[in-house]
C-alpha positions as CSV (number, residue, x, y, z in Angstrom):
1,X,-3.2,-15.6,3.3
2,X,-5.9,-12.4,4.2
3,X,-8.1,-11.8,1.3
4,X,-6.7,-8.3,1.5
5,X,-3.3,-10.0,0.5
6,X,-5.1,-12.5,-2.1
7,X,-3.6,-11.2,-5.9
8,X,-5.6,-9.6,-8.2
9,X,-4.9,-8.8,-12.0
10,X,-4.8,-5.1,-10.8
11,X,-1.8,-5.0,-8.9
12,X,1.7,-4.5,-10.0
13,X,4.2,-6.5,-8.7
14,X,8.1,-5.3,-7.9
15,X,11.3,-7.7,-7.0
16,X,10.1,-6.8,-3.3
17,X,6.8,-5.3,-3.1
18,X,2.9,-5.4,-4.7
19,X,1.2,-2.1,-5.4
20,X,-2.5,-3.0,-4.7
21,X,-5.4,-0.6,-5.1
22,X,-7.1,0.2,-1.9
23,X,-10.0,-1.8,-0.8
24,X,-13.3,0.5,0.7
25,X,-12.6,-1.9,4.0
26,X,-8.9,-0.1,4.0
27,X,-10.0,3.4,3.2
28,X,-13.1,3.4,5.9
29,X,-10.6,1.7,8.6
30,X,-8.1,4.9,7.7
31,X,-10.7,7.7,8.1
32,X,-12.5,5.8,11.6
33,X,-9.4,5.1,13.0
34,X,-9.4,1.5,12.8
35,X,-6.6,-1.0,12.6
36,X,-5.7,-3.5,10.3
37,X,-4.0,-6.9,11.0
38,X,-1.8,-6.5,7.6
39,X,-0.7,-2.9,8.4
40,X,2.6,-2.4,9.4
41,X,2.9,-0.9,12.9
42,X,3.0,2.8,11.9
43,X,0.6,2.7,8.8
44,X,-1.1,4.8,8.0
45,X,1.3,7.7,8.3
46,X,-0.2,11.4,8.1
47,X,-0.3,11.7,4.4
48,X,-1.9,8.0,4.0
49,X,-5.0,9.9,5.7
50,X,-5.2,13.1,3.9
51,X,-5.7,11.4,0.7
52,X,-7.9,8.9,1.9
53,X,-9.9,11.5,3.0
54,X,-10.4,12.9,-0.6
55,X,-11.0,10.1,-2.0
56,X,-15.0,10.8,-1.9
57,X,-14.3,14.0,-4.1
58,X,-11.9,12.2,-6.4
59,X,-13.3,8.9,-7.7
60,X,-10.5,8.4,-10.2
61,X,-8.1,7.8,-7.3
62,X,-9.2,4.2,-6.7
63,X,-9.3,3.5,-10.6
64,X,-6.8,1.4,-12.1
65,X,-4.6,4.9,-12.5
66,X,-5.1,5.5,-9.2
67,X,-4.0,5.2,-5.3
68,X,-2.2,2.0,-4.5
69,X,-1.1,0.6,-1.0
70,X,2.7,-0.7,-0.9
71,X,2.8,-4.0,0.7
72,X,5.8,-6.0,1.5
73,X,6.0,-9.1,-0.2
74,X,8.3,-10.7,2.3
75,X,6.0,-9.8,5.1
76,X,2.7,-9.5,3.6
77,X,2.6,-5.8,5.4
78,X,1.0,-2.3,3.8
79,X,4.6,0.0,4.9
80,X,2.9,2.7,2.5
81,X,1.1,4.3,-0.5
82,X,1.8,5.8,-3.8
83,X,-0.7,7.1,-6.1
84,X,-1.6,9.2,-9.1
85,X,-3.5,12.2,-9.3
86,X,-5.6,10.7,-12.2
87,X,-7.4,12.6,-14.4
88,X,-4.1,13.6,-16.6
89,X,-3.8,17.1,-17.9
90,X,-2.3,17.7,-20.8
91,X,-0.4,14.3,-21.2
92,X,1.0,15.0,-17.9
93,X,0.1,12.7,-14.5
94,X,1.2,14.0,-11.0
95,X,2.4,11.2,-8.5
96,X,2.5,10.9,-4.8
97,X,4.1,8.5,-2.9
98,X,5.1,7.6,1.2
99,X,6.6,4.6,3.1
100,X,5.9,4.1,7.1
101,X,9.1,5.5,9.1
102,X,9.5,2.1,10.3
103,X,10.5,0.8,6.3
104,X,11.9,3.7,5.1
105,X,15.6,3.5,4.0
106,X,15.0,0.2,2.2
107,X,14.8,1.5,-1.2
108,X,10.9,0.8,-1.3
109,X,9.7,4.6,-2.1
110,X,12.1,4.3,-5.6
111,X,11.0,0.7,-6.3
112,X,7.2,1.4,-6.1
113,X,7.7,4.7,-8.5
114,X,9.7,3.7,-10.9
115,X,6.4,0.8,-11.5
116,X,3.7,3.1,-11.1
117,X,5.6,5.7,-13.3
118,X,6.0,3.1,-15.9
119,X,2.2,1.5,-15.8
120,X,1.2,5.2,-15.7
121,X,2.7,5.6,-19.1
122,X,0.6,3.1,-20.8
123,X,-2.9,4.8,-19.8
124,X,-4.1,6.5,-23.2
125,X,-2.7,9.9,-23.7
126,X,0.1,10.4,-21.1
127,X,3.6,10.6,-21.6
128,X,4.6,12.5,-18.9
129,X,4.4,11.7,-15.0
130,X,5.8,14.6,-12.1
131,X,6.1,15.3,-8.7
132,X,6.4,18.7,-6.7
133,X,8.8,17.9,-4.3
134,X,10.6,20.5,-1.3
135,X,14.1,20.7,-1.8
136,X,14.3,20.7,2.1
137,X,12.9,17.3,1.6
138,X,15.9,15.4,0.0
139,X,15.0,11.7,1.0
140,X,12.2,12.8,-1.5
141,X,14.4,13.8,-4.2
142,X,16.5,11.1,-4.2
143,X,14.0,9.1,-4.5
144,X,12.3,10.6,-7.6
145,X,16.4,10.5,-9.0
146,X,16.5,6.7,-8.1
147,X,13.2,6.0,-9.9
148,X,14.7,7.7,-13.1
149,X,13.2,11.4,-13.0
150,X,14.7,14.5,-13.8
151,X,14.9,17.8,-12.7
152,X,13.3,20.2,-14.8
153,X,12.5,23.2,-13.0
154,X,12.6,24.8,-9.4
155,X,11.8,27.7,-7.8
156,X,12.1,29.2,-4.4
157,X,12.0,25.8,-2.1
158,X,10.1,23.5,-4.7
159,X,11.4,21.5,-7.4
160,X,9.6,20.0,-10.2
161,X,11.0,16.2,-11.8
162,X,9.5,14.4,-14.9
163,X,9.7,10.9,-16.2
164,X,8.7,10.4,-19.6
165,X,9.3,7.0,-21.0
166,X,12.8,7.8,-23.0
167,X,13.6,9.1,-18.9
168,X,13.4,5.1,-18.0
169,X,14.7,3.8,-20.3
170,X,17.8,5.5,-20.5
171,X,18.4,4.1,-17.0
């Protein structure tokens, strides 16, 4: 097994996938260009690269809050990335998330929020996590309804959903 693959007590674990924090190896390889042998075919995807590219201005995305690389567990294979817009305001955490065209339709993006959502919730002081999602983007609002948001606001083209932890566990 890689050392990239290699389990650390970071990561979270799902039936099918491992949310791993990104290494400095990964994120230079994203902003030079390079491939990785544990990347699936089409990773990184265009939003994969934007956030690694603010990463310098944003240290608390690579804390334990912070951007995580889906990898397959089957396969051993990053098909994506899902992270939190750490520092929290008020209580409230935004999340991100995106899986390579290639895996998508799998059930992976819901999977991979409902865990981060939930280990979000532990960190000290937050009780609420959200995402900003188009509503001409429905794969991305089912997936924030399959991981147990709900809709609590919209306006125009944009919707706003919430998890708090009575959210999951009604599910």
């Amino acid at each position: 097994m890689s050392s990239f693959l290699a389990p650390t007590d970071a990561d979270l674990f799902t039936d099918r996938l491992i949310l791993r924090s990104w290494s400095t190896t990964e994120a230079d390889a994203v902003l030079h260009g390079t491939r990785l042998a544990h990347w699936a075919e089409d990773f990184p995807a265009e939003g994969d690269q934007f956030v690694v590219g603010l990463f310098a201005e944003h240290a608390g995305w690579l804390g334990e809050y912070g951007h995580r690389l889906i990898i397959e567990r089957d396969s051993g294979l990053v098909v994506g990335s899902i992270g939190l817009f750490w520092p929290p305001a008020g209580g409230e955490l935004e999340i991100g998330y995106g899986i390579v065209a290639t895996r998508r339709g799998r059930g992976y993006a819901p999977e991979a929020t409902r865990a981060l959502t939930e280990f979000a919730l532990t960190a000290p002081g937050v009780h609420t996590v959200y995402a900003n999602v188009e509503l001409s983007n429905p794969p991305s609002v089912r997936v924030l309804e399959k991981a147990g948001f709900q809709r609590v606001a919209s306006e125009d083209d944009l919707a706003r959903f919430r998890a708090t932890k009575t959210d999951l566990v009604r599910q």
